[in-house]
Legacy VTK file of the C-alpha trace (Angstrom):
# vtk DataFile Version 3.0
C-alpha trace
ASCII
DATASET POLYDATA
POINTS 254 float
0.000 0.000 0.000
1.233 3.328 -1.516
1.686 5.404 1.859
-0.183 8.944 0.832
-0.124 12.333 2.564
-3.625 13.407 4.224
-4.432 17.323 3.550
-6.145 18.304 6.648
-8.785 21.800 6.665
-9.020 24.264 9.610
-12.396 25.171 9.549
-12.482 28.427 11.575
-16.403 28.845 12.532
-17.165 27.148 15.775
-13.277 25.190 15.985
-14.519 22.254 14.120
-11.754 20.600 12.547
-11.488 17.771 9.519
-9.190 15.828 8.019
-9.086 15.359 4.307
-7.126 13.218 2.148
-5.933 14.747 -1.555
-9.222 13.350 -3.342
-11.421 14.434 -0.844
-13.532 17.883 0.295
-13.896 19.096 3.517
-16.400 18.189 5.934
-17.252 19.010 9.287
-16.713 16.890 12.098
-19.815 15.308 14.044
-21.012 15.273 17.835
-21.100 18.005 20.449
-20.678 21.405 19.559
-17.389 23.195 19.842
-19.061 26.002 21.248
-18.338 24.549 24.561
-14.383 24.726 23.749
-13.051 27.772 26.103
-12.944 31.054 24.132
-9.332 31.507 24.192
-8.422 28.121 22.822
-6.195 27.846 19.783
-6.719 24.966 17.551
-4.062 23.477 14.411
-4.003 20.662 12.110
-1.784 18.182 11.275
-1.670 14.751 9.767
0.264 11.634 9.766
-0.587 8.757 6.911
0.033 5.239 7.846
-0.898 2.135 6.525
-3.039 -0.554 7.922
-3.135 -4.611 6.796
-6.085 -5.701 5.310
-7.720 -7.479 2.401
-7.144 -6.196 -1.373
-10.080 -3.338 -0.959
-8.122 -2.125 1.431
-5.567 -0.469 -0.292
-7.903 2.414 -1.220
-8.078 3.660 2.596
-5.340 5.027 4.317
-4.866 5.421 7.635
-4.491 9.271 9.404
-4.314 11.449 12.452
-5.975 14.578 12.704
-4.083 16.836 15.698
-6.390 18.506 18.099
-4.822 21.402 19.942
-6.246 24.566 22.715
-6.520 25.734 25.277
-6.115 22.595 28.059
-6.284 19.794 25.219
-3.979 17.944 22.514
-5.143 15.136 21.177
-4.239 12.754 17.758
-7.741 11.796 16.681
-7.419 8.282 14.118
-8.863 9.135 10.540
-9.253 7.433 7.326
-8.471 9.090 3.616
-9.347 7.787 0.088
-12.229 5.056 -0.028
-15.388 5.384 -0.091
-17.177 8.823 0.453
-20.146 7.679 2.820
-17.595 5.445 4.795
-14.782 7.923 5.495
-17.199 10.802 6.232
-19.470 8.639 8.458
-16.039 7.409 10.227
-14.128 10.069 10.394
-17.243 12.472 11.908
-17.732 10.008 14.234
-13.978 9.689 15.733
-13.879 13.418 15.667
-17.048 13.618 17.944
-15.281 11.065 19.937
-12.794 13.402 21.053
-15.046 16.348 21.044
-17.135 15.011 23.890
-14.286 14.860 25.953
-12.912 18.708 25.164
-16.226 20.046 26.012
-15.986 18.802 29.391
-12.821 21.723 30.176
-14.710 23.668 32.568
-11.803 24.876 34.324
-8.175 26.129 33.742
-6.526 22.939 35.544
-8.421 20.691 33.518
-6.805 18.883 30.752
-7.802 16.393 27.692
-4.954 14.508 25.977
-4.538 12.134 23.785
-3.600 8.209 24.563
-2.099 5.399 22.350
-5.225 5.577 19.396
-5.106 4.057 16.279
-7.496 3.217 13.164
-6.860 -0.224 14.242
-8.938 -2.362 11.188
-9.323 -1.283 7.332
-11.207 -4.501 5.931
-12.765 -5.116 2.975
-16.018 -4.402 4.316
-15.268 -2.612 8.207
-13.151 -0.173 9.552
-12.602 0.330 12.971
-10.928 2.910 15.293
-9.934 3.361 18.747
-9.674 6.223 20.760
-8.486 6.839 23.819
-8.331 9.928 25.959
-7.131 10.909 29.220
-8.358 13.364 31.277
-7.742 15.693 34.207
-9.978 17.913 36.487
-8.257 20.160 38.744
-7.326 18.846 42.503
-7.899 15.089 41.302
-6.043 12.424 42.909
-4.879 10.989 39.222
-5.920 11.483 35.540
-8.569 8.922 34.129
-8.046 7.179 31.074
-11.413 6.920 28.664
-12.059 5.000 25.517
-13.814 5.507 22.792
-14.265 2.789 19.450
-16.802 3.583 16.380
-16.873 0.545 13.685
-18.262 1.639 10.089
-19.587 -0.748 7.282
-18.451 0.277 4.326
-20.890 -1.323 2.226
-23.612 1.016 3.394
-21.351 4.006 4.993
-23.224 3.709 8.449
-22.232 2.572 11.991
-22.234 -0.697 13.378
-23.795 -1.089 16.502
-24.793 -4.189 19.088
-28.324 -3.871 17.555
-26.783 -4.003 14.206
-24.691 -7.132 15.419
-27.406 -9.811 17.172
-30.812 -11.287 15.713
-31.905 -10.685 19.106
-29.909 -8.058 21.274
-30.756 -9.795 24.276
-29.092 -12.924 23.321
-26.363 -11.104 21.775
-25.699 -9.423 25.489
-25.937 -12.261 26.885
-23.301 -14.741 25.167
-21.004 -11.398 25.106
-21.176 -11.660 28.863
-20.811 -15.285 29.375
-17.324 -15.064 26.953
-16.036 -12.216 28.464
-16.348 -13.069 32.156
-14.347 -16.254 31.117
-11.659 -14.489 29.590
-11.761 -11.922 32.606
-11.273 -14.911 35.435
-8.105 -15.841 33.315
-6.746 -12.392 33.850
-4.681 -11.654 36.611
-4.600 -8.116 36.189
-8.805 -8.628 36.833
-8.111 -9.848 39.827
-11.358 -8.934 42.431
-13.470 -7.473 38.773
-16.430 -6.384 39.459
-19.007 -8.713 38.432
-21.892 -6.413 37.846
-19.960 -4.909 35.388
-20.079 -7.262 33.266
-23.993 -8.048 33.179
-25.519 -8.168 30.140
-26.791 -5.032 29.371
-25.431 -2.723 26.993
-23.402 -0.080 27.876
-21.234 -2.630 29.795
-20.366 -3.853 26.150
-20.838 -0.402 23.751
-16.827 0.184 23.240
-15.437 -2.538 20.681
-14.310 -2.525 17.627
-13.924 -5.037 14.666
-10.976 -7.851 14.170
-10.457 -10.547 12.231
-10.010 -13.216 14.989
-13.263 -11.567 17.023
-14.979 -8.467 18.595
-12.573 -6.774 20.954
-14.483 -5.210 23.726
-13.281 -2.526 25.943
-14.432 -2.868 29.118
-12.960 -0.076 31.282
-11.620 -0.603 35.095
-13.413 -3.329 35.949
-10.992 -4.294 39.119
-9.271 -1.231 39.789
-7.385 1.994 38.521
-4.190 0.412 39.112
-5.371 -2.719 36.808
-5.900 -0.266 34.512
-8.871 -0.873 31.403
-9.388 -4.497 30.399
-9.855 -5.770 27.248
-10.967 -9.391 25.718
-11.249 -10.757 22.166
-14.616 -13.010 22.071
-14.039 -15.262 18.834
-16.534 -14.464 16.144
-16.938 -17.934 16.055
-18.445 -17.796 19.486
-20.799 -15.881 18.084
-22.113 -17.292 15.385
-25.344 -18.524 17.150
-26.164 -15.042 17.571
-25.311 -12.788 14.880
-27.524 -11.672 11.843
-26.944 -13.587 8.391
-24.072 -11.938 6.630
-22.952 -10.124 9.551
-19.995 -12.171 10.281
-18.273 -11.845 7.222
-18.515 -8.033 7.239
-16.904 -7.450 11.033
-14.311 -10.179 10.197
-13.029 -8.749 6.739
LINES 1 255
254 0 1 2 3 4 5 6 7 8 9 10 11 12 13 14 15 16 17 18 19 20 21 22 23 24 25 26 27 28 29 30 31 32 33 34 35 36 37 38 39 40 41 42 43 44 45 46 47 48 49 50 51 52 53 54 55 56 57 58 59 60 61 62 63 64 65 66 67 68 69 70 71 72 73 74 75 76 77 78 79 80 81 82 83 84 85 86 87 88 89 90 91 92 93 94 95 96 97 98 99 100 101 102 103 104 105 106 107 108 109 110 111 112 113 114 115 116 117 118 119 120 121 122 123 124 125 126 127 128 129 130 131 132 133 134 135 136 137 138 139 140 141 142 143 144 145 146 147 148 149 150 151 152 153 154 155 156 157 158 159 160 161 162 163 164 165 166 167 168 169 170 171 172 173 174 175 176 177 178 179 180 181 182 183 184 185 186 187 188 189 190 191 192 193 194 195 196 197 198 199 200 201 202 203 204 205 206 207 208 209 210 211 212 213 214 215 216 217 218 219 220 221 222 223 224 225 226 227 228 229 230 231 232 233 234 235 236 237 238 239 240 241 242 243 244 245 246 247 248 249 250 251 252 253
């Protein structure tokens, strides 16, 4: 995969900020308003193109960063360039308004947003994926919290994937996602004393994954402590495949 340069637009009316590739027009970012962005802040651009393994359909995405910079944040927000229109828009957007959430939350000077170790970390054939992670700061806390964020985006129809999206029954889905990652979670020994009713089946215990080949990584947050840090499992999309719609598992595994 030819590595290519991403050409990223400042937009200057309300500090919303876009990344674009060299075949591509600007668009503005999704989610919460920037309004909510102190005043004073000063934002700039920049953009990094990597590559990302995938199937032959993949060479037409590339991976990027868009840089996020003001007043008390500076973050790298994963983007896509090339592809197809209705995919990278609908992705991109959505990682933007990832990140956006989070800046809007400054209230005060000692606050702080920055950026963690994010990635775009699947271009498929038919999925792409992205992480985000963000770490935050109010003023007077003990320690900064560490928050993730992960949007997955069929590119067949340029539109999210979400658990409804995923299960013939959402229910059911919740529930086998549960079973599978409490396993992997008692063979952890960073998980050591997890929370249990964490990991019920509801949800917004479950929202945070993205797409892999080998299986739907879920982030799951600090489920045993702060020092454990976030836990994450892989549950096989072959332990799945009781519950997921026709088709569905060879789009998130592509």
């Amino acid at each position: 995969m030819k590595k290519t340069a991403a050409v990223i637009v400042a937009l200057a009316s309300a500090a919303v900020l876009t990344a674009c590739g060299p075949d591509e027009s600007p668009t503005t970012g999704g989610g919460s308003s920037a309004s909510a962005t102190p005043a004073a802040s000063v934002t700039a651009t920049s953009a990094v193109s990597t590559t990302v393994a995938g199937s032959p359909r993949a060479e037409t995405f590339t991976a990027t960063t868009l840089h996020l910079e003001g007043a008390g944040y500076k973050i790298d927000v994963p983007q896509v360039s090339g592809g197809k229109v209705e995919a990278r828009t609908e992705f991109n957007e959505a990682m933007r308004a990832g990140a956006q959430e989070w800046i809007d939350r400054i209230n005060r000077p000692g606050d702080s947003v920055t950026g963690g170790e994010s990635q775009v970390v699947r271009i498929g054939s038919q999925v792409l994926s992205g992480h985000l992670i963000v770490v935050t700061y109010a003023e007077g806390a003990a320690h900064p919290n560490s928050n993730h964020f992960a949007h997955v985006t069929n590119i067949n129809t340029g539109k999210a994937i979400t658990l409804p999206d995923l299960f013939t029954d959402l229910q059911q889905g919740l529930n086998t996602l549960s079973t599978q990652a409490e396993a992997q979670v008692q063979q952890n020994p960073r998980a050591t004393g997890y929370s249990k009713s964490l990991l019920t089946p509801v949800a917004e215990h479950f929202q945070t994954w993205v797409a892999t080949p080998e299986g739907m990584r879920i982030y799951l947050g600090e489920i045993a402590s702060h020092a454990a840090g976030n836990i994450d499992v892989t549950v096989p999309w072959s332990a799945l495949d009781g519950v997921l719609k026709p088709g569905m598992r060879a789009v998130v595994s592509s």
